[in-house]
N, C-alpha and C positions, 0 to 999 in steps of 0.2 A: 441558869435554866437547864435541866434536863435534856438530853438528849431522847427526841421520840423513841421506842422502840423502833426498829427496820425488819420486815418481814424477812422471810426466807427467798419467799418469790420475788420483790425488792429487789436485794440483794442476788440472786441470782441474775436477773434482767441489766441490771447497772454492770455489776463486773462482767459479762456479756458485751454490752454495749464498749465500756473503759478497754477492753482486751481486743476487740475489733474496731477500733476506732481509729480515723486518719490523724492528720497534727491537729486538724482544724477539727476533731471531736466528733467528726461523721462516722457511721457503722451502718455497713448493709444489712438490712435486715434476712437475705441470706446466709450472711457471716455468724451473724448472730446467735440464729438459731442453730448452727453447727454448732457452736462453742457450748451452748444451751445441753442441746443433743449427745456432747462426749460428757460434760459437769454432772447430767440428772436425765441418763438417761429415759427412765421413769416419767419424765415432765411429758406435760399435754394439756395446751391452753385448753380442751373440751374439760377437763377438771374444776376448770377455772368460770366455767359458762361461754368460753366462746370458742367460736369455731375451729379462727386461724390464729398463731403467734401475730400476726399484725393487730387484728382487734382485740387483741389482751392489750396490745402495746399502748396502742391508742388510748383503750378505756382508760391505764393508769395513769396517764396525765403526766408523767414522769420525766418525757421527752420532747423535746421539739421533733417535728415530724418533717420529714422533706420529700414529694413524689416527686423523680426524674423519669424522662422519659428518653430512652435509649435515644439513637442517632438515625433511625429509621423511624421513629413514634411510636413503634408499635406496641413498647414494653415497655411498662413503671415496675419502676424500681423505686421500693423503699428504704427511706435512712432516717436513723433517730441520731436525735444526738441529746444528753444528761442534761437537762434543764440548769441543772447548780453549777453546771461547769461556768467561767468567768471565761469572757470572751476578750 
């Protein structure tokens, strides 16, 4: 069987995630979007129809998603991690 096509944005979003990612396959999604931000500079999830790089992230279904919330509660922080990755 064929291998699907992989977008551009795809492929930019995964090697993003694969390049910011701890052992265990987590990536902040502040890290992220740097690594996003030097690859294509150009890039902007409103291109895309959404607002922020989170709800692109989200809509693509591509990752597991994980909200932490700092040590004081105040702040979530987001982390995806590659769905395909083998745990």
């Amino acid at each position: 069987m064929a291998h699907p096509i992989v977008s551009p944005l795809v492929r930019l979003l995964r090697d993003a995630v694969e390049a910011a990612s701890d052992d265990e396959g987590w990536a902040g999604l502040g890290a992220v979007g740097s690594l996003i931000s030097k690859q294509a500079p150009d890039f902007d999830a409103r291109n895309y129809g959404f607002r922020k790089l989170s709800d692109l992230v989200v809509a693509t279904g591509l990752f597991e998603i994980d909200e932490r919330r700092s040590a004081d509660g105040r702040q979530k922080t987001m982390f995806l991690r590659d769905k395909r990755k083998k745990r």
